[in-house]
matplotlib code that plots the C-alpha trace (Angstrom):
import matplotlib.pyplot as plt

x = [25.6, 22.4, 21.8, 22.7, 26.1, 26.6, 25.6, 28.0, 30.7, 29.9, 29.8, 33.8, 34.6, 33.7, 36.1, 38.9, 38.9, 38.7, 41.3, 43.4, 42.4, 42.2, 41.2, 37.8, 35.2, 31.9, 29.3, 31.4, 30.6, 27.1, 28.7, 31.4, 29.1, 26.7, 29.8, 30.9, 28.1, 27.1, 30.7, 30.5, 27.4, 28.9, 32.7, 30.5, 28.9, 31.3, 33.7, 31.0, 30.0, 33.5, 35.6, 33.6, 34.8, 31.2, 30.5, 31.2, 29.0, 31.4, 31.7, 35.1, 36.7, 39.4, 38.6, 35.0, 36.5, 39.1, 36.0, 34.2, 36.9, 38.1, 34.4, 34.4, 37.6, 36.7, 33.0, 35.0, 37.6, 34.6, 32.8, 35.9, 36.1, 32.7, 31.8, 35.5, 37.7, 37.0, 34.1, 33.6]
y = [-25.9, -27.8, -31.1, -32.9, -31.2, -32.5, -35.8, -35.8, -34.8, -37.2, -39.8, -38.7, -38.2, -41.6, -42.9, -40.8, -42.1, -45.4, -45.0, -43.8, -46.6, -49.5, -52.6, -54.8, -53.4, -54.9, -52.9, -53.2, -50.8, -49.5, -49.0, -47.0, -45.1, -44.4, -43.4, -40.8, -39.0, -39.3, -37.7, -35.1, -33.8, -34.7, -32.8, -29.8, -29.4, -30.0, -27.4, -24.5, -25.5, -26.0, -24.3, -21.1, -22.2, -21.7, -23.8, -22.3, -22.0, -23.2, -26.3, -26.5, -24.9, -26.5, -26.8, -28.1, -31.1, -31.5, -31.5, -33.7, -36.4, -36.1, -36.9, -39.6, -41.4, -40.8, -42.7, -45.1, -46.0, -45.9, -48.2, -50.8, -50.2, -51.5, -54.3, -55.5, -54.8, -57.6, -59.6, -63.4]
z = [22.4, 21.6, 23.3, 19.6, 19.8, 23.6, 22.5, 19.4, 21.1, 24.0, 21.2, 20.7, 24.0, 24.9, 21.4, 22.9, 26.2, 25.6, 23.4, 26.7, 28.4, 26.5, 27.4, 27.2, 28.9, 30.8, 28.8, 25.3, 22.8, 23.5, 27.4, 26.4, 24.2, 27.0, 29.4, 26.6, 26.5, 30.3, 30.8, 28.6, 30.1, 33.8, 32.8, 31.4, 34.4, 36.8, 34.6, 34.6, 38.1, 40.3, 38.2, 37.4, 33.4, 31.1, 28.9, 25.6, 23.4, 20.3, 19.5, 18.8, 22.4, 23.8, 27.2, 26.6, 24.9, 27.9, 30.0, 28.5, 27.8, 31.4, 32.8, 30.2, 31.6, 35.2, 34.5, 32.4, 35.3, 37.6, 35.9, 35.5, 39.1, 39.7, 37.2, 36.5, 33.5, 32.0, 30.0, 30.3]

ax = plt.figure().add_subplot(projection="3d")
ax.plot(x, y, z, "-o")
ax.set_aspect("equal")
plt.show()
């Protein structure tokens, strides 16, 4: 997958997940965004890296999306974590 696809899907990764976790965040939408794709690329790595699973090269493969919406939900309760779950 091209860095466009990985961004894409980060794009919908970062939808999905804060769909799991709803709830107002401190970065809003352009945050969540940002943590979408940064945990796609993160769960992608961390999946061909710890759990000797490749990347695929499709863009439709299961486990890449699990990957990529489970590093997008762990940066996004990381991030709550941090700066509060909450805006002012």
């Amino acid at each position: 997958m091209g860095i466009i696809s990985w961004i894409v899907l980060g794009l919908l990764a970062g939808a999905i997940a804060k769909f799991l976790l709803p709830g107002r965040d401190p970065g809003g939408l352009v945050g969540t965004t940002l943590i979408g794709i940064a945990g796609s690329f993160i769960g992608g790595w961390l999946s061909a890296k710890f759990l000797h699973r490749p990347v695929a090269h499709d863009f439709f493969d299961v486990a890449t999306w699990i990957a990529a919406i489970a590093g997008a939900l762990v940066l996004l309760i990381l991030y709550r974590l941090l700066f509060g779950n909450s805006r002012d």
